[in-house]
N, C-alpha and C positions, 0 to 999 in steps of 0.2 A: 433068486428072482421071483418065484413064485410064490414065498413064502414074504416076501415085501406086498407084491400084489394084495395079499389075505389080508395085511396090515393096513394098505390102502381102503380097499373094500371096508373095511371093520368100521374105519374112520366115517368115511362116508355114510353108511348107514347109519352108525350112532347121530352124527351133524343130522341126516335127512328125518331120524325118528326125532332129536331135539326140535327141530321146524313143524312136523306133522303130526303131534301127539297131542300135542300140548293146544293146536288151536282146533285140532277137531274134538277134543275136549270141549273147549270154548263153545264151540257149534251146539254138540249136543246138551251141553247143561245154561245152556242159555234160557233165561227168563223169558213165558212166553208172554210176560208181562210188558212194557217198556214205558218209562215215563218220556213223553213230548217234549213238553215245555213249561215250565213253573214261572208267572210275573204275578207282581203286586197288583193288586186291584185298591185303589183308591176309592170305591166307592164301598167296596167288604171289608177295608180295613185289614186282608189278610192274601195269605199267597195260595193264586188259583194254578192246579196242579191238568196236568192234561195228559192219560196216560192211554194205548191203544194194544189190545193185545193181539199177537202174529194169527191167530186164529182167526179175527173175526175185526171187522169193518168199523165197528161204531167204536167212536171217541169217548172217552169218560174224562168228566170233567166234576172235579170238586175241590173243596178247599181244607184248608187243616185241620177243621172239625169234622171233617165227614159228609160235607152238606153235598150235595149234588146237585149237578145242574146241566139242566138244556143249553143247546147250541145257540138260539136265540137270548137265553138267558147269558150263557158266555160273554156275548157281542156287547151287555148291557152291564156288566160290570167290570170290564172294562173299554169302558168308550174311546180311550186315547189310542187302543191298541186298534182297535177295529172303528175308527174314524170314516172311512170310505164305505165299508159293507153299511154300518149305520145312516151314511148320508145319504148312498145309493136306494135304503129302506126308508128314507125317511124319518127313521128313527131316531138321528141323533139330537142328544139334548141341548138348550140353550143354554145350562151352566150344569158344573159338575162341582158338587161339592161346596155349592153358593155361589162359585164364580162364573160371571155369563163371560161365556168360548163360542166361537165360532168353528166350524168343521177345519177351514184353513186355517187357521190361528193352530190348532191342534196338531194339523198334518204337517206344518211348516215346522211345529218345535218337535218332531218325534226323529229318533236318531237311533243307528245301531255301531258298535264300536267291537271290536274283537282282536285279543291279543294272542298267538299263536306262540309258544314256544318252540319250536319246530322252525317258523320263520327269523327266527333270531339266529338259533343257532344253525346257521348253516352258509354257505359260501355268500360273501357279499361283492357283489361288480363295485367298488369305492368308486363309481363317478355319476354325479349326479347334474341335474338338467335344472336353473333359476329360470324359471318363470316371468315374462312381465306379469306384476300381480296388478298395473295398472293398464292396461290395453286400451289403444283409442277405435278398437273392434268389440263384436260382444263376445266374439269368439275368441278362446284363447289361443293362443298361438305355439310351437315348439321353439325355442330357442337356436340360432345355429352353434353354440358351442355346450360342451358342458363343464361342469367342476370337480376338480379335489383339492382336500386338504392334507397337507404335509406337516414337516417342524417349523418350515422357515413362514408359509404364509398360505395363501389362497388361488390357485393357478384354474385362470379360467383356456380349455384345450378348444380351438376351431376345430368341428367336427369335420370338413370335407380336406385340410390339408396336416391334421393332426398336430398342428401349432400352437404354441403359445399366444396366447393375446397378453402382450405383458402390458399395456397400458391398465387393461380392466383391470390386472390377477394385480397389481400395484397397486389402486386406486380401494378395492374392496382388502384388500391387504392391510394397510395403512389405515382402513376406517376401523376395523376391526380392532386392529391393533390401539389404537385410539380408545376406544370404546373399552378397551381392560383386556382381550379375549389374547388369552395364552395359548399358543400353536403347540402342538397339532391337539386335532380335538377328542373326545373320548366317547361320543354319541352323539346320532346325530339323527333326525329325522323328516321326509318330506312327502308330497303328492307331487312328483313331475308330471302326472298325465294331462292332458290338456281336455279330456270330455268332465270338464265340470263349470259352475258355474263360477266362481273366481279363484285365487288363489292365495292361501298364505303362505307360502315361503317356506324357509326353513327354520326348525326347532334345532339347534347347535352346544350342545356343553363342550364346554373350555378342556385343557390338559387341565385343569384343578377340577371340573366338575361343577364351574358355575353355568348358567345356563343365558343362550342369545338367541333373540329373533334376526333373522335374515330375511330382506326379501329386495327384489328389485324393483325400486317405484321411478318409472320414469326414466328409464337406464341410468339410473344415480344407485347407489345401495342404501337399504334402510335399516340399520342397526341399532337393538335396544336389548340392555341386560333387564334380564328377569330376577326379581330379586324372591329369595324361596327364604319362612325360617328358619331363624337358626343358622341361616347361611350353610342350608343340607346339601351339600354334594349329587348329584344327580348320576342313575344309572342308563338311566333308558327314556325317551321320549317318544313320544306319541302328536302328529299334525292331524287335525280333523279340521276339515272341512262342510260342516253340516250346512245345511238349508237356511239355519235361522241366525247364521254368523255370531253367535255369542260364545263360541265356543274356540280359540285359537288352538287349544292341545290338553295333551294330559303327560305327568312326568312323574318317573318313581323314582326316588332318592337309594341313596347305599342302606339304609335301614330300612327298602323294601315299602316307605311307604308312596301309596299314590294320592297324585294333587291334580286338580285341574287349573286351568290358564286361561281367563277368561279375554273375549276379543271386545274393546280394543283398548281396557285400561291395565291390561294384565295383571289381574288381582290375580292371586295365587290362594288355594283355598286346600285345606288337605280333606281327601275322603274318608268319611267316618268309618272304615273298615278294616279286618285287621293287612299285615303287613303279604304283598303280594310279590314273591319272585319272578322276576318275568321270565329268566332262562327256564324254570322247570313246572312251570305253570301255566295254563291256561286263562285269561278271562272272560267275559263277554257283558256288553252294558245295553242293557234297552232302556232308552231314557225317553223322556216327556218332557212339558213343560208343568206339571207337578212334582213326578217321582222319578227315578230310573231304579231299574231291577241288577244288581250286578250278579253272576256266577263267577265264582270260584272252584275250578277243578285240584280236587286232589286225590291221592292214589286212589283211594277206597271210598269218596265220596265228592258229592257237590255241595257249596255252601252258597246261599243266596241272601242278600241284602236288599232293602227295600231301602233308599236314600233320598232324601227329600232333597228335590232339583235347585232348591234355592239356597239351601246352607247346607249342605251335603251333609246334614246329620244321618245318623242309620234310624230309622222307622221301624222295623224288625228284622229280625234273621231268623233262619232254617237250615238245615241240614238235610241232604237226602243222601243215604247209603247209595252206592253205587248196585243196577241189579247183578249184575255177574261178577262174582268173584272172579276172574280169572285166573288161569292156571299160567306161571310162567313160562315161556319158551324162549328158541334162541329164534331171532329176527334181523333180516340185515337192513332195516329202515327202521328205525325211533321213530315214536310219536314227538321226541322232544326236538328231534335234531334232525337238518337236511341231507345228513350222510350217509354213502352207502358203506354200512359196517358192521360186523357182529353184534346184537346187542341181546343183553340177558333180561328180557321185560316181558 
């Protein structure tokens, strides 16, 4: 018995030195450098870098040549980012780059968008909450039931007596099924919250991976396939809801590439970027109504894209190494995934 105990003990320390070696490693050989935040400045025609070191207070700010610059100077090349510090100073200008913009016009198209790997992979509640996306209030309201999707069709559940509403779940059933949409579905995405300014509904791919708008206009349903090249297969979609409603979502196909969907003719436009896995990757998009800045996380680096907001061409890219190498350990939370469980990262 005692000689089991020594065996236990052994175990435990080895697990608890794998936990605690490896991230106070981390600690001490940490860079006491840190980059901020890297975006396109459309007015330098390059990516302005913002790094602050643990030691000391003041921000440094320059771009790919070296150039440095004042905080004031910041605010000034890029106007679209800092629109409000600029208005509030008076500063801001009556056109950028030739084109006369107004402070709103600006602040109404600016948007932020982020893809978490992490939130993908990890436990999902399958019932979701349709929307009136036409309310005769300005406030939107909760629904009293919610949905899922099965093989056979679409079951909308009464939320106070846990029932079926078979009139609805048949009616939205039968639209769909009309409309081409093969049960059960294979992604699927929406905003059920009700603090926002209106609603588009749901983004829905098919058992094949074709891809459908859903929303409820008028307690009718409103259904329309999205048609993507190629006839690509869809993995993962994205419902955005921005300010300036031009923007209905964004969707990655099985070859990892990402496309935007625009609101309300649903062109379909693929992003000049290369191919982005959503389970093991990170992204993030600050956009405008000239450019948007995307990152790309990967293990040992970030990569960033300067995309021109009107034909999502790429404008330039960069690379920044990652500051910390880090050192492996054993973890029982992933950065990829919602799970509590060994992981070797």
């Amino acid at each position: 018995m005692q000689k089991l105990s020594y065996i236990y003990m052994g175990i435990l320390i080895v697990i608890t030195a794998l936990c605690i070696i490896p991230k106070a490693y981390n600690y001490l050989a940490a860079n006491p450098e840190t980059i901020r935040t890297v975006f396109y400045s459309n007015i330098k025609k390059d990516f302005i870098t913002t790094s602050k070191s643990e030691n000391s207070s003041v921000l440094k700010i320059k771009d790919s040549h070296g150039n440095v610059y004042s905080m004031q100077e910041y605010d000034s090349i890029l106007p679209t980012l800092w629109v409000k510090q600029l208005a509030a100073n008076n500063r801001f200008p009556d056109s950028i780059n030739g084109i006369p913009v107004t402070a709103k016009e600006v602040s109404d198209g600016n948007f932020v968008f982020q893809s978490k790997s992490q939130n993908i992979n990890c436990p999902q509640i399958k019932l979701y909450q349709l929307l009136e996306s036409q309310s005769e209030r300005v406030d939107i309201k909760l629904p009293n039931d919610v949905f899922r999707i099965n093989k056979y069709g679409i079951e909308f559940i009464i939320k106070s007596s846990n029932g079926i509403n078979t009139i609805k779940s048949k009616q939205y059933t039968a639209t769909l099924i009309s409309d081409g949409f093969v049960f059960p579905h294979s992604a699927i995405a929406g905003n059920a919250s009700s603090k926002k300014n209106y609603d588009n509904g749901f983004l829905i791919a098919d058992k094949n991976g074709k891809l459908f708008h859903l929303k409820q206009y008028v307690n009718t349903p409103y259904i329309r396939d999205i048609s993507f090249p190629e006839n690509q297969k869809i993995k993962e979609v994205y419902v955005t809801e921005f300010k300036d409603e031009k923007l209905l979502g964004f969707a990655i196909d099985m070859q990892n590439n990402l496309y935007t969907i625009e609101n309300p003719n649903y062109k379909v436009t693929k992003v000049d970027i290369p191919p982005i896995d959503p389970n093991t990757q990170d992204f993030f998009i600050s956009g405008n109504i000239f450019d948007w800045t995307i990152r790309i996380t990967h293990p040992d680096k970030y990569a960033y894209y300067a995309i021109d907001a009107k034909t999502k061409k790429c404008i330039l890219s960069t690379e920044i190494t990652k500051e910390n190498q880090r050192l492996k350990g054993l973890k029982f939370k992933s950065s990829q995934d919602g799970w509590i469980f060994p992981h070797w990262e």
